[in-house]
C-alpha positions in Angstrom: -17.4 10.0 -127.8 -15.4 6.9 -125.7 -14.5 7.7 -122.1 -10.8 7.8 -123.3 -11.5 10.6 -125.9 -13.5 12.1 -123.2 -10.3 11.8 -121.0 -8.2 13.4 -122.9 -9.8 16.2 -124.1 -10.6 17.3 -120.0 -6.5 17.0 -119.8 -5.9 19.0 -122.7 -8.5 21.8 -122.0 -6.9 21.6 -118.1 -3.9 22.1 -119.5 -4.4 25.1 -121.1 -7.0 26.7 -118.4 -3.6 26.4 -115.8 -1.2 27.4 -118.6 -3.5 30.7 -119.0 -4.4 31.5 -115.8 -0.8 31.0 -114.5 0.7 32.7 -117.3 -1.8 35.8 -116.6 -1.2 35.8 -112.6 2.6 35.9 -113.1 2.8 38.4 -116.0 0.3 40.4 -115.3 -0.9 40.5 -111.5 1.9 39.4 -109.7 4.6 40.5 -111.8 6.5 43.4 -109.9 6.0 41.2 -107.0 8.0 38.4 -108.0 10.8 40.5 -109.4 11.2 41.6 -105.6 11.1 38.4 -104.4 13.9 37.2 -106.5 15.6 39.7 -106.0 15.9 39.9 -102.6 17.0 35.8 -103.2 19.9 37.2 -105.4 18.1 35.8 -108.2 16.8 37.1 -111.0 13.0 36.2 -111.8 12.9 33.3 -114.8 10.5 34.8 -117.2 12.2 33.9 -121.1 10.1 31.7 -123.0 12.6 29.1 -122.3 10.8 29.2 -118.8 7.7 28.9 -120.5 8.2 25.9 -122.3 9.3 23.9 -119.6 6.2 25.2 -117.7 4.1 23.8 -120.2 5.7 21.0 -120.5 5.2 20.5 -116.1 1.4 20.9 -116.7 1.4 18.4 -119.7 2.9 15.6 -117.0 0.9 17.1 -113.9 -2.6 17.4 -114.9 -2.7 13.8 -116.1 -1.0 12.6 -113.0 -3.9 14.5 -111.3 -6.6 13.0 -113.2 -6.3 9.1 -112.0 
């Protein structure tokens, strides 16, 4: 296996760890807690999978950013 294969594969496994864990925290643990939050902003709390896409999407561009 080259150290670029190597490389990639720790980004995309890093990937998906945050996507998980962060997808699990929020839905899950923290859930209620956040629709209070935004709520008392006068928001309400982002969860379509629209939301999720573009979190994806973040942790695509940040993990390899946080690699170097």
């Amino acid at each position: 296996m080259t150290s670029i294969h190597k490389t990639a594969v720790s980004i995309v496994i890093a990937t998906i760890w945050i996507s998980v864990s962060e997808f699990t925290r929020n839905t899950y643990l923290l859930h209620e807690l956040w629709i209070e939050h935004y709520q008392n902003l006068g928001l309400t709390f982002p969860e379509g999978p629209i939301n999720g896409a573009i979190w994806v999407y973040y942790l695509s561009e940040y993990c390899p950013s946080q690699y170097r």
